[in-house]
N, C-alpha and C positions, 0 to 999 in steps of 0.2 A: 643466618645469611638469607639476604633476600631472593625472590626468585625472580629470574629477569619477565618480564614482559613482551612473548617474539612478533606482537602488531604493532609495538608502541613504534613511534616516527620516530627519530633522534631529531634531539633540542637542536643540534645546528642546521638540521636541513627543516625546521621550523622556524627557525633563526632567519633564515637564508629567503628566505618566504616572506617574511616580514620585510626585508631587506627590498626584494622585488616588487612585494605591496607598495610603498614607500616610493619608488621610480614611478613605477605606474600612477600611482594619484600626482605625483609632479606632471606626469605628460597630460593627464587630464585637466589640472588647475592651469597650465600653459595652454591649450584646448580653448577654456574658458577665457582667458585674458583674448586671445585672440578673436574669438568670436562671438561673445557673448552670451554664448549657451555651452550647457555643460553636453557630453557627450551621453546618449539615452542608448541602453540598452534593451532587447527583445527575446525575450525566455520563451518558450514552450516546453514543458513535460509531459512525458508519453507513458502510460503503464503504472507498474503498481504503487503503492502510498511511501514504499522504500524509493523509487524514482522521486515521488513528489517531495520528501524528504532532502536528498538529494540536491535538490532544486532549490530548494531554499535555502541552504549552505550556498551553493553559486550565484544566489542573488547577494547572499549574503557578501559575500566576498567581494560580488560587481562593487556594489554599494560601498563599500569598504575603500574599493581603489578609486573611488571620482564618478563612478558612474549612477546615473538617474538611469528611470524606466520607463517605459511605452509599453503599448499593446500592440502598436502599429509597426509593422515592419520596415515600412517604405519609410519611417521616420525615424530607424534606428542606423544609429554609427555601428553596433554590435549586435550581432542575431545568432542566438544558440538552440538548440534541437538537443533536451535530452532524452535518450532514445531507451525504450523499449526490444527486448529481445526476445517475450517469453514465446511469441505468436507470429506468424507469416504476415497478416495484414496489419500490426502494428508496424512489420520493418516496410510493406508498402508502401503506409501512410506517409510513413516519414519521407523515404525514397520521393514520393511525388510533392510533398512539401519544398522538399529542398531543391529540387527541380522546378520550382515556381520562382524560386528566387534570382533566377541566372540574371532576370533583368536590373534588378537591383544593384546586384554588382556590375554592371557594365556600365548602368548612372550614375553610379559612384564606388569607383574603384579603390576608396579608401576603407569603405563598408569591410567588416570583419563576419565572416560566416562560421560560426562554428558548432559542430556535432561533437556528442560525448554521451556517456552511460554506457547500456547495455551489449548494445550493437556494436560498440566501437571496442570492445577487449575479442572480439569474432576476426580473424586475419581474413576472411574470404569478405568480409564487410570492408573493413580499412582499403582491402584493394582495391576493392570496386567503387569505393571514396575516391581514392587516388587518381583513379585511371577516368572514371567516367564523370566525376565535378570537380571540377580542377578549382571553380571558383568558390571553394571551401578551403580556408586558410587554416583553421585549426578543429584539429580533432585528437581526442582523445578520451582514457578508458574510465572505469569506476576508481581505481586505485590510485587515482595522483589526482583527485579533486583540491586536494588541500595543496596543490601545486600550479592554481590556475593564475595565482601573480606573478610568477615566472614564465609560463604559457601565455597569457595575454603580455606581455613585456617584448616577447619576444614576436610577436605576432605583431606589437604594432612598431617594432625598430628594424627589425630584420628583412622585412618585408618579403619572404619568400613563405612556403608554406611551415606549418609545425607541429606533427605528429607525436605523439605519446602514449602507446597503449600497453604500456609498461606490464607484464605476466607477471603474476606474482600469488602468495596466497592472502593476498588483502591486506591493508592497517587499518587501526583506528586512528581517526584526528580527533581530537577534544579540544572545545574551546574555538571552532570554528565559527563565525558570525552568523546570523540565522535572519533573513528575512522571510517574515514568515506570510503565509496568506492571510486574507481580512478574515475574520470570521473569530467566534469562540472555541473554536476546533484546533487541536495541536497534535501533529505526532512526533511522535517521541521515539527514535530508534535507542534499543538496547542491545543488542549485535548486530552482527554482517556477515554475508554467508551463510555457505550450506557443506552437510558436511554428510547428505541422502543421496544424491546420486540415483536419484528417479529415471529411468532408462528414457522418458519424456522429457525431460528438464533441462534445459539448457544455463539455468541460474548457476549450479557449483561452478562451471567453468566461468563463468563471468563476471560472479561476485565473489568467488575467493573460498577458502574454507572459512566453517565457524568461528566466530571472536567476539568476545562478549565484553561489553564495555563494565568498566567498575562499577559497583553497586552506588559509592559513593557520589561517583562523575553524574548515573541517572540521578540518584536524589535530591543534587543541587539543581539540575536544571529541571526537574520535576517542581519544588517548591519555587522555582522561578517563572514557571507558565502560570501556577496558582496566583502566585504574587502578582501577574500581569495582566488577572483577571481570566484566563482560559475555564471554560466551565467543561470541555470534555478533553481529554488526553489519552491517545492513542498509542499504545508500546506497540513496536515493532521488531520485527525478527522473521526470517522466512521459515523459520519454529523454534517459538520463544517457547518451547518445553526444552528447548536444549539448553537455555541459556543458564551461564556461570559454568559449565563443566571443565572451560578450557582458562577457568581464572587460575593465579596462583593461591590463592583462597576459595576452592568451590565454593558455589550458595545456588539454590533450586530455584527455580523462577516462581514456585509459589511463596517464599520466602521474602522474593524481591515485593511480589504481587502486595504484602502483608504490608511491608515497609512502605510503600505508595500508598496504602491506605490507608495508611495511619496520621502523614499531613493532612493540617487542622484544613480546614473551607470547605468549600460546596463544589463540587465537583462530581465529574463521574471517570471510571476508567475502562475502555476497552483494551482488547490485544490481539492480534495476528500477525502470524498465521500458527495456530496449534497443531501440532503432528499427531496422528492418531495413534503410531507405534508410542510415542514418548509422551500422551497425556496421560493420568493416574488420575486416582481415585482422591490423591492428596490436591491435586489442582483443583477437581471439583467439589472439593471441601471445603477448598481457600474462595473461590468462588460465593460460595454457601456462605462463609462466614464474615468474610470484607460485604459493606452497606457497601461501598461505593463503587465495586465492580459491575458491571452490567450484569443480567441474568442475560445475556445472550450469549453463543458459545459458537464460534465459527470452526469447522472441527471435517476440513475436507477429506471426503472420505474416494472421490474420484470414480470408482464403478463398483457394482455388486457382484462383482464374480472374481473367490478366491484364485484361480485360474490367470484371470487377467490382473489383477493384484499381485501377484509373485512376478508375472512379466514385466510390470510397472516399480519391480523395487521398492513397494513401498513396507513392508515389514509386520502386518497386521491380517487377520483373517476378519471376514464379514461378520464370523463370530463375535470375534476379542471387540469389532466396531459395537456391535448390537449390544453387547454386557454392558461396555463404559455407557451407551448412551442409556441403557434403562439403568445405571446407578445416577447417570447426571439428573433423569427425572425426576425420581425417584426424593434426590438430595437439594435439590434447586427447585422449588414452588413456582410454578410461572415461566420454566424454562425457555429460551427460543433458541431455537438450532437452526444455523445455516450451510451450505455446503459448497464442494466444489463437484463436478463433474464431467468427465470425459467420456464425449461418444466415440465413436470409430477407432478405438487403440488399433493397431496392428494387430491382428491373429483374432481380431474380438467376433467373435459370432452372434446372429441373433439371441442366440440361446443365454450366451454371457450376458449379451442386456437386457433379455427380462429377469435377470439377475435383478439387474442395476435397478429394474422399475420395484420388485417386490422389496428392495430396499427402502426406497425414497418412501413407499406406501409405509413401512414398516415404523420406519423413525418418524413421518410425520414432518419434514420440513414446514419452519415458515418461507425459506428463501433460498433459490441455490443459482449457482451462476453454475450456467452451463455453456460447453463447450465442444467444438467438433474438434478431434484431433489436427494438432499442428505438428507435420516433420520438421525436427530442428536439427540442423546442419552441426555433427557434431557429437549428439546424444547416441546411447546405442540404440535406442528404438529405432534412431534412424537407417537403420539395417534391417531391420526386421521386414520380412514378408506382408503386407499389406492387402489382402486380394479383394475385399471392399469393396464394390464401386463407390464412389461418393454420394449417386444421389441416393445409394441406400443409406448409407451412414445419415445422409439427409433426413430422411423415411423416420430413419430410429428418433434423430433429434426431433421432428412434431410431436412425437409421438410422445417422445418422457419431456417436454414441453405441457402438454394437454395433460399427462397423467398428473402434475407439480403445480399446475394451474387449481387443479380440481382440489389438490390438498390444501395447497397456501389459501382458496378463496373459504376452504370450510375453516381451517385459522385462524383467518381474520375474522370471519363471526365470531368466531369463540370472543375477542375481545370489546365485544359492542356491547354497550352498558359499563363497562370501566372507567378508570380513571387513567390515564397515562399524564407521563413527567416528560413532557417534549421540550429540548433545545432546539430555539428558535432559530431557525438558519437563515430565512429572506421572505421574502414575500411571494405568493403561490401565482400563479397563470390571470386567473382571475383578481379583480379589484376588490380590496381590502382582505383580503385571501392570506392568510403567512402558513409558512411551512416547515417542519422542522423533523427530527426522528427522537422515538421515546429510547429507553434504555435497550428496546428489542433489535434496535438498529429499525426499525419498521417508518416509513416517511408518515408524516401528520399533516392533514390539512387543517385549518380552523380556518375563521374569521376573529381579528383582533387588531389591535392599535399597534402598527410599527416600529413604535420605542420599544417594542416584545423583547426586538431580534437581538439574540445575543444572551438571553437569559432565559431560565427554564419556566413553564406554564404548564399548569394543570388543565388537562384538556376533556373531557368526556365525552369516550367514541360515539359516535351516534353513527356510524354508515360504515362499511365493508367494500373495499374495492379490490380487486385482485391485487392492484401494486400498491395502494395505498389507504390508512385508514383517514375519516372527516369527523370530523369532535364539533363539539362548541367548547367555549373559554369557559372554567369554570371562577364565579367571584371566589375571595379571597377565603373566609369563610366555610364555603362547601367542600375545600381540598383535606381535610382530616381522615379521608377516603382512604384505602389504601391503594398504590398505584399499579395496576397492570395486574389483577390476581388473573389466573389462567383457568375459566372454570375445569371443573374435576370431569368432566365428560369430554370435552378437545380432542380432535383426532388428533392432533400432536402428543396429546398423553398414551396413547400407545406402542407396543413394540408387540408385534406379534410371531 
């Protein structure tokens, strides 16, 4: 007997969608008759590569029902905001965006304004939507995206406003339409959800619990970026170490990892975000043993102090962190490690963060994204005691700033004299300039011919810059090199 699936959507109310899709592209080919232009819509996305993801499904969909695009607002019939929640000044941003817009709608009171994502599954958000920008017509949550042909149908017949931030613990849609951004870069979600409960974290409540899409569903659309010429692909998960546990056929995600690298072409594959409680020694083998995974390992560890780590929920000691990363070295030649981190938690004392700093010295970062505590309305941190001042929490961030600076710039010597395998992404500041990042995730400069972009280039580093390494091009010929070895003395090769 089979096991049921409890994210999957039912065929009729995907049915039903279709059915809406189908009206809506009539009211826009009507649109069109009347006025000789089709109806342009105007997207922004806020926050993480799960948002940008996101996004592209909604374009996908626009696209789908009649609608073209813009960059310009003042020249859109339709303007949506998909919103960020993880941070305070991501929900200002937005807040002051959309308060930019008032005028638009009063010049054209046909104009459709709509907010959706993160922000919009928060009830203390929706109201202050409601209450305080009345000329936002449609808003709604993460969990009824696959419901936006009914929601714009209704937004542009009904003409009053239309709300949807439906609570639930998530679905999967498969088979959604995907416009995707220009570029060789694709990600690729493999679940949704969280199922950690980080006392900081405001995602479980917004994205739903864990749910991992079929191993199948990834491999077809995986072999469909390759086919479409994608040279980098990026899995997604808010910790794709969890992925498969909640299938009716479990599979490990180093498993998955294996089967993605096994399609034939030239390609590369990153992933995030890795949980430190739920990474193994068997991930960093799969790692080790797939050519096509990056050697770079994103692996947020968040502070150095087991203390403040048990208050943060997150399930690992500084120890169990420091083991895994000196087997990851140890087993990955050329490793790069990147991180996440949080200054000022609630309760956190100076003392806790020279923690945090003998950490970061400890593993050696090439790159960490650092962060000052954000209270999120809702999380339980947000109870917690905080006695802080800010501008010491301030104090602390210079400070493991200048300490991360001093690591990453002795790092990126280490790789001067190499050879890196850089995906061209555009063209750099300066003229004739292109830029791209190697397998390190690390940005590249060179100098080279513009047809680059979009394909990968043997570079050889010649210069060291804190945020960026500078190469020349190397001819066709001299790339038999090997790409990126990490010499044997790196302060990144230690753990002390």
């Amino acid at each position: 007997m089979s096991q049921t699936k409890p994210f999957e959507i039912p065929c009729a109310e995907l049915e039903q969608q279709e059915l809406f899709a189908g009206k809506v592209l009539a009211l826009n080919e009507d649109h069109l008759r009347k006025t000789g232009r089709r109806r342009l819509a105007c997207t922004r996305t806020y926050g993480c590569q799960a948002n940008v993801a996101d996004g592209e499904k909604i374009r996908g969909i626009l696209h789908e029902i009649g609608y073209e695009f813009t960059d310009e607002p003042d020249e859109a019939d339709f303007i949506l905001f998909n919103t960020c929640a993880v941070r305070e000044n991501a929900e200002d941003r937005v807040f002051g965006n959309i308060g930019a817009l008032a005028h638009l709608k009063k010049e054209n009171p046909n104009l459709i304004i709509a907010v959706c994502g993160c922000m919009m599954q928060q009830e203390h958000i929706v109201e202050k939507i409601r209450k305080s920008y009345p000329y936002v017509g449609l808003v709604f949550g993460t969990h009824v995206v696959h419901r936006l042909p009914e929601l714009v149908y209704r937004a542009l017949t009904e003409h009053k406003r239309v709300f949807d931030s439906t609570q639930s613990d998530g679905v999967i849609a498969e088979d959604l339409p995907v416009v995707r951004e220009e570029g060789s870069k694709a990600w690729l979600p493999i679940m949704y959800g969280c199922n950690n409960f980080c006392t900081y974290c405001i995602v479980p409540y917004v994205r739903g619990r864990e749910r991992s899409r079929e191993p199948d569903a990834i491999l077809r659309e995986a072999r469909q970026l390759v086919a479409d010429g994608y040279k980098e692909i990026t899995l997604l998960g808010q910790n794709v170490n969890s992925y498969g546990k909640n299938l009716p056929q479990p599979i490990r995600f180093s498993q998955l990892l294996r089967m993605i690298n096994d399609i034939p072409g030239d390609f590369r594959i990153r992933f995030m975000t890795s949980h430190p409680k739920d990474a193994t020694r068997e991930l960093i083998d799969t790692i080790a043993d797939c050519d096509k995974v990056c050697n770079h390992l994103h692996l947020p560890v968040q502070c150095g102090s087991d203390e403040i780590l048990r208050r943060m929920n997150r399930g690992y000691t500084c120890e169990q962190y420091l083991e895994l990363v000196e087997y990851a070295k140890k087993r990955i030649p050329g490793l790069s490690l990147s991180s996440d981190i949080i200054v000022g938690f609630p309760g956190e004392t100076y003392e806790n963060f020279q923690g945090t700093l003998k950490l970061i010295e400890a593993v050696g970062y090439d790159l960490l994204y650092t962060f000052i505590y954000s209270k999120r309305v809702g999380t339980k941190a947000a109870n917690y005691d905080d006695p802080v001042d800010p501008k010491e929490k301030s104090r602390w961030f210079r400070e493991l700033l200048e300490v991360q600076a001093k690591i990453g710039r002795a790092n990126f010597e280490g790789y001067v004299g190499q050879t890196a395998r850089v995906l061209v992404d555009g063209t750099g500041k300066k003229e004739g300039m292109l830029t791209g990042r190697d397998e390190h995730n690390i940005l590249v400069e060179f100098e080279g011919p513009p047809a680059l972009i979009g394909s990968f280039a043997d570079v050889k580093i010649t210069q060291a810059h804190q945020a960026a390494l500078v190469g020349s091009l190397k001819a066709p010929q001299d790339t038999e090199a090997e790409h990126n070895p990490r010499p044997s003395d790196s302060s990144a090769d230690r753990i002390q």
